[in-house]
C-alpha positions in Angstrom: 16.5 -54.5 15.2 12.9 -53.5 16.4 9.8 -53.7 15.0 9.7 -49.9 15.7 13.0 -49.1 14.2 12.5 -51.0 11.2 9.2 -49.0 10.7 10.7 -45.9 11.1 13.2 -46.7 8.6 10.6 -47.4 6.6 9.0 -44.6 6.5 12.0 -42.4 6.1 13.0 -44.4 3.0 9.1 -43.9 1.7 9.3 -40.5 1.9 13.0 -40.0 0.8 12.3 -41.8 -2.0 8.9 -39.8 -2.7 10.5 -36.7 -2.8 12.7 -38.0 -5.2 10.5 -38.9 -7.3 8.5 -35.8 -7.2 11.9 -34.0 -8.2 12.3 -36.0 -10.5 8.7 -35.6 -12.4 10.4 -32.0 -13.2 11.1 -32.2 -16.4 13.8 -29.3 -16.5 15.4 -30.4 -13.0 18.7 -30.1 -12.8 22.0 -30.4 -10.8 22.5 -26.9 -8.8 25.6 -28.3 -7.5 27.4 -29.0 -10.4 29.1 -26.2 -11.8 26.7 -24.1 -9.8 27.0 -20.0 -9.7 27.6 -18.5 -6.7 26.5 -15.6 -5.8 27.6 -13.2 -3.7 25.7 -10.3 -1.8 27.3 -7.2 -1.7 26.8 -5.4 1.7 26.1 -1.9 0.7 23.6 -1.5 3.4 26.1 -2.5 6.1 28.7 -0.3 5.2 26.6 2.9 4.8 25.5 2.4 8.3 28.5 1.8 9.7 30.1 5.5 8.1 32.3 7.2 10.7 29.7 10.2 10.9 32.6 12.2 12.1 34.8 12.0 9.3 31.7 11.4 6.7 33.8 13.5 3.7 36.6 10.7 3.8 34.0 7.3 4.4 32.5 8.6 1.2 35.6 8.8 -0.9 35.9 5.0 0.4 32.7 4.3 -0.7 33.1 6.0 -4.0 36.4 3.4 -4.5 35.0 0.3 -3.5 31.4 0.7 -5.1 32.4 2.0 -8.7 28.9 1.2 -10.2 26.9 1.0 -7.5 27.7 4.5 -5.4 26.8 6.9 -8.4 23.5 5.2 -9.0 22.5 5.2 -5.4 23.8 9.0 -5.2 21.7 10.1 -8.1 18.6 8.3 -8.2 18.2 7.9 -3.9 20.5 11.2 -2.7 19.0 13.0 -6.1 22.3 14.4 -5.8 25.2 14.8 -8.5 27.5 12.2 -8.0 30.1 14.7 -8.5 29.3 17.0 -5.7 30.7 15.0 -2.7 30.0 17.7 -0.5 26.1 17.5 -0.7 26.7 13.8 -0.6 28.0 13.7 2.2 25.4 16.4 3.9 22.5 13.9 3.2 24.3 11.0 4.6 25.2 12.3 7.6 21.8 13.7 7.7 20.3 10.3 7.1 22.7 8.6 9.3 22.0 11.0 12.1 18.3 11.0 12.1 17.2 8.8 15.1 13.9 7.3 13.5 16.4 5.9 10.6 18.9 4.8 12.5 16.6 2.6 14.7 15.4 1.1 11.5 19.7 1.2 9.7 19.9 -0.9 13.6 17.0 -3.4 12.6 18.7 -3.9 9.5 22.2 -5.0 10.5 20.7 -7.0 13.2 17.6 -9.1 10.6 20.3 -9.7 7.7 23.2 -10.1 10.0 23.6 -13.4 8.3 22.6 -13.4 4.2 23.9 -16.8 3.8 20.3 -18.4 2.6 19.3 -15.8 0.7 22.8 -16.2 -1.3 22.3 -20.6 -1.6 18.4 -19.6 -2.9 20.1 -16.9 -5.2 23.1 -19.3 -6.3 20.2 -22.0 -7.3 18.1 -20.0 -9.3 21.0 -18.0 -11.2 22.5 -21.7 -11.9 18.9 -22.9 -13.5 18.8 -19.5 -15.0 22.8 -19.9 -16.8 21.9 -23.2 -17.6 18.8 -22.5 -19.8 19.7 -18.7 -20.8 23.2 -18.8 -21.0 23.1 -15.5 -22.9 21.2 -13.8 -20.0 24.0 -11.8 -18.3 23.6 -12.6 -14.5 23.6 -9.8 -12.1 25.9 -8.6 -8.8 23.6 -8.3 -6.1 23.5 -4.9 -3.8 21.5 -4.7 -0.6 21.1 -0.5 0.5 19.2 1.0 2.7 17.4 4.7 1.8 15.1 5.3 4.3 12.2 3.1 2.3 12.6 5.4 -0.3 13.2 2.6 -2.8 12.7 -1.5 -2.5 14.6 -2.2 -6.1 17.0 -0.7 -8.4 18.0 -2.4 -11.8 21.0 -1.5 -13.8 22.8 -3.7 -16.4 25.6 -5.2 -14.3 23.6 -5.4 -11.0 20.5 -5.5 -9.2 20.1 -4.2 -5.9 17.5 -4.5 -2.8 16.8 -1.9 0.2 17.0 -4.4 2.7 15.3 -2.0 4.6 11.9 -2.4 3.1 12.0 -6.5 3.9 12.2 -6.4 7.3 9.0 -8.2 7.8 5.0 -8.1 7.0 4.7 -7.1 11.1 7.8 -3.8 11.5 5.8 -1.1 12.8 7.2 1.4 10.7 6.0 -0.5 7.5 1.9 0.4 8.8 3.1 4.1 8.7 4.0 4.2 5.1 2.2 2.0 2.8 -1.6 0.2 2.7 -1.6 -3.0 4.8 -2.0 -4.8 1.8 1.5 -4.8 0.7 3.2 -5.2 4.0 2.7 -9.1 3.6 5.8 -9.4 0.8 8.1 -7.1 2.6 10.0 -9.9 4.2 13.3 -12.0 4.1 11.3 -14.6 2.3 10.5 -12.3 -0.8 14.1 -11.3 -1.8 15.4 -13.9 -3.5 12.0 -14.3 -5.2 11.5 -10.4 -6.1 15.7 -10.4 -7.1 14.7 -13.5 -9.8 11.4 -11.9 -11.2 13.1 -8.8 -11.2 15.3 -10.5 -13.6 13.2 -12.3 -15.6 11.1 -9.3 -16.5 14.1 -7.7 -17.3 15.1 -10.3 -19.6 12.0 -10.8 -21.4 9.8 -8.3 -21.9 6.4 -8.3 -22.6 5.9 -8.8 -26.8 2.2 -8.5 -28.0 0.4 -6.2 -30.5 -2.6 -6.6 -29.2 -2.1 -5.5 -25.6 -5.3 -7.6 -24.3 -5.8 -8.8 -20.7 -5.6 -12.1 -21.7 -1.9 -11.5 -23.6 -0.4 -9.5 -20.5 -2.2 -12.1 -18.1 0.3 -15.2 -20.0 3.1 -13.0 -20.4 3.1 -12.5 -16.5 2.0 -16.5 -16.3 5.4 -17.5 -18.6 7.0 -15.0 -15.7 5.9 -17.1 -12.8 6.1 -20.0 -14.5 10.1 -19.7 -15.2 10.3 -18.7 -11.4 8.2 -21.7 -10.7 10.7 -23.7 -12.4 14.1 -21.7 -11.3 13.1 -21.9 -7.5 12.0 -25.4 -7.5 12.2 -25.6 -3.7 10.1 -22.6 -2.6 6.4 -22.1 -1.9 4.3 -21.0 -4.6 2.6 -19.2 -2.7 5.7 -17.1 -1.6 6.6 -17.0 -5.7 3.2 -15.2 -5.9 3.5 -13.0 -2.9 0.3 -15.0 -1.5 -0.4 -15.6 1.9 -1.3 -19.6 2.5 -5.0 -18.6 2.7 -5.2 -16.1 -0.7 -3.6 -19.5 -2.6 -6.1 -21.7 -1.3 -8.6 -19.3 -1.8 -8.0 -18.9 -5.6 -7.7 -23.2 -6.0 -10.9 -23.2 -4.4 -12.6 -20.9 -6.5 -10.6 -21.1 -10.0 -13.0 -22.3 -11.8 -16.1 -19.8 -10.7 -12.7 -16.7 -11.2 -12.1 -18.5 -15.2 -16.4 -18.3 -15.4 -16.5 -14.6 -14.3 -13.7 -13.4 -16.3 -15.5 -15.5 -20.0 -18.9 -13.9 -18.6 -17.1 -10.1 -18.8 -15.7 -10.8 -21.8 -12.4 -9.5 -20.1 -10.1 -11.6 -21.1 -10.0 -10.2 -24.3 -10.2 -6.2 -23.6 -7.3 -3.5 -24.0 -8.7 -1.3 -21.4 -6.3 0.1 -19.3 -8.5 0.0 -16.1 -9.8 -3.6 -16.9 -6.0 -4.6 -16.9 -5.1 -2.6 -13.6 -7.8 -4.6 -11.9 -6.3 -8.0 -12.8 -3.2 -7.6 -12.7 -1.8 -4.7 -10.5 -1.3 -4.5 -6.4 -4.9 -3.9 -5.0 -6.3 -5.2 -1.7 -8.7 -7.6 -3.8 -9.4 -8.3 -7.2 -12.7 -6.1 -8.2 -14.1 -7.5 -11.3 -13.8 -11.5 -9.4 -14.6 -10.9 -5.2 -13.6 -8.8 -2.4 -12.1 -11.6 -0.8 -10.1 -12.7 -3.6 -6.5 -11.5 -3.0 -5.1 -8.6 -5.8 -3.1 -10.0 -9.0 -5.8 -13.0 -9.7 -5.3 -12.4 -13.6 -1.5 -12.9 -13.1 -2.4 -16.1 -10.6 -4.7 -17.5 -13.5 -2.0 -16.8 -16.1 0.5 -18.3 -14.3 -2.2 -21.8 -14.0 -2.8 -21.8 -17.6 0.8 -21.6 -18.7 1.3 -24.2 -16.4 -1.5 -26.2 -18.1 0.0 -25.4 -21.3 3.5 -27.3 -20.2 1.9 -29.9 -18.9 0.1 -30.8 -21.9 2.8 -30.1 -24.5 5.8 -32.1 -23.6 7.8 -31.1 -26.0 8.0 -27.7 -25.7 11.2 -26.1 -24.0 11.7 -23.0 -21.9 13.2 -21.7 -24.7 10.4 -21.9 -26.9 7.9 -20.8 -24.1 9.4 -17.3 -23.5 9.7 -17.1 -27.6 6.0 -17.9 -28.0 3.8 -14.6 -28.0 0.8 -15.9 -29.6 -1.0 -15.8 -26.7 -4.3 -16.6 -28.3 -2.6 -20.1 -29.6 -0.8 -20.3 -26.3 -4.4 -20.3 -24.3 -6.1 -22.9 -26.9 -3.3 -25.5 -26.9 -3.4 -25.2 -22.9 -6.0 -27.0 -22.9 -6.8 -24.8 -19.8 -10.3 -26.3 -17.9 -10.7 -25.3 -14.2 
């Protein structure tokens, strides 16, 4: 063997075994492949698009039959139509289907998620995690639609379901058309699985606090990201955050000048509706902290001191985390110093 080879081995072994190791540091790691869920995505989208425009009154009856739960919802809240009154029903999908700026887009769609495949392994992961620690969290179907970007997310009980149309990537033409710039980063394949498991999460655990302060909605939102930090081991966190690479770095850079400002504004601890919407809500840049801070930098900071407060207390379980809504206690024993 050569000098070379041997070398190479080497360093393949080094870093095999460093990425074990890092995997293992996880303290709630586990074994996605042993009795692992599987989930599978149900292709709505695909055979909406693919209705016989012609005979529209019987694809619908089809549609009625093999969506039970899904069809109705999508009729009533999307359509805004009666799921009972098939004929308008199937007037505003024919209309839909026929209108030649959606059915570029319905064309786009079929041809982006022509294969889901990796959306359903990052899905199957995190549902597994999620069964394994929350075994009494009832684990969605997942839908994709399509509605004309009328919608990007519907929850019901037994499903949760995405308009595939709306993730077609930060750069679609369309998508500069019909929403600020801002937001057109997240609408991409890469979000879904993440905005599916948040989606979930919130659902599951809802925010709990009396006191409604920044600083309680700022860790409730930080034990959100946290979970997904821990449910999606193998993604980005930056993608869990719907950051760009640069908006991350920028907030570890200046973390400890955003902590300064928000003591300094005594913000952390007001229930002002407007002092919270400029935290924590979608927004070109934070406005209290920079304009070139990214939006959300009270849920990014929540999200670093819950993560501070795991790190530095052991022995407390996922469990106990998403029980634990004494946010005040929460912040001290996080030990949090940017």
């Amino acid at each position: 063997m050569t000098s070379r080879r041997k070398i190479f081995i080497f360093i393949i072994l080094s870093v095999s075994l460093f990425l074990i190791s890092c995997r293992n540091s996880n303290r709630f790691h586990i074994d996605t492949q042993k009795n692992g869920i599987k989930v599978h995505i149900h292709r709505f989208d695909k055979d909406l698009i693919n209705i016989d425009t012609a005979h529209t009154d019987t694809e619908i009856k089809k549609m009625y039959g093999k969506y039970p739960d899904f069809f109705p919802v999508f009729v009533s809240e999307i359509l805004d139509v009666a799921p009972s009154d098939t004929d308008s029903v199937a007037l505003f999908i024919h209309n839909f289907l026929s209108d030649t700026t959606f059915a570029k887009v319905n064309r786009e769609v079929l041809k982006k998620f022509s294969d889901v495949s990796a959306i359903e392994h990052q899905l199957s992961d995190a549902f597994t995690y999620i069964h394994y620690y929350f075994p009494e969290i009832r684990l969605p179907e997942i839908y994709f639609f399509v509605s004309g970007f009328n919608r990007s997310i519907i929850i019901r009980s037994p499903f949760i379901a995405i308009g595939s149309d709306l993730y077609l990537g930060a750069d679609y033409p369309v998508y500069k058309q019909i929403t600020y710039e801002y937001l057109t980063y997240t609408m991409r394949p890469e979000n879904i699985a993440p905005d599916i498991v948040s989606a979930l999460l919130f659902s599951a655990f809802p925010m709990n606090s009396a006191e409604n302060r920044l600083l309680d909605n700022m860790l409730y939102r930080g034990k959100i990201m946290y979970l997904l930090s821990v449910f999606m081991p193998d993604e980005k966190p930056e993608i869990l955050m719907g950051y760009t690479p640069q908006q991350w770095e920028w907030c570890k850079q200046y973390e400890r000048e955003i902590w300064a400002e928000m003591i300094d504004k005594k913000a952390l601890f007001s229930s002002d509706f407007r002092v919270m919407d400029a935290y924590l809500n979608e927004a070109p840049f934070t406005a209290p902290v920079s304009q070139d801070s990214p939006g959300r930098v009270g849920t990014w900071v929540g999200w670093q001191i819950v993560k501070s407060y795991m790190d530095k207390n052991k022995n407390v379980s996922l469990q106990q985390l998403v029980s634990e809504n004494n946010y005040q206690q929460l912040l001290e024993k996080s030990d949090y110093r940017p």
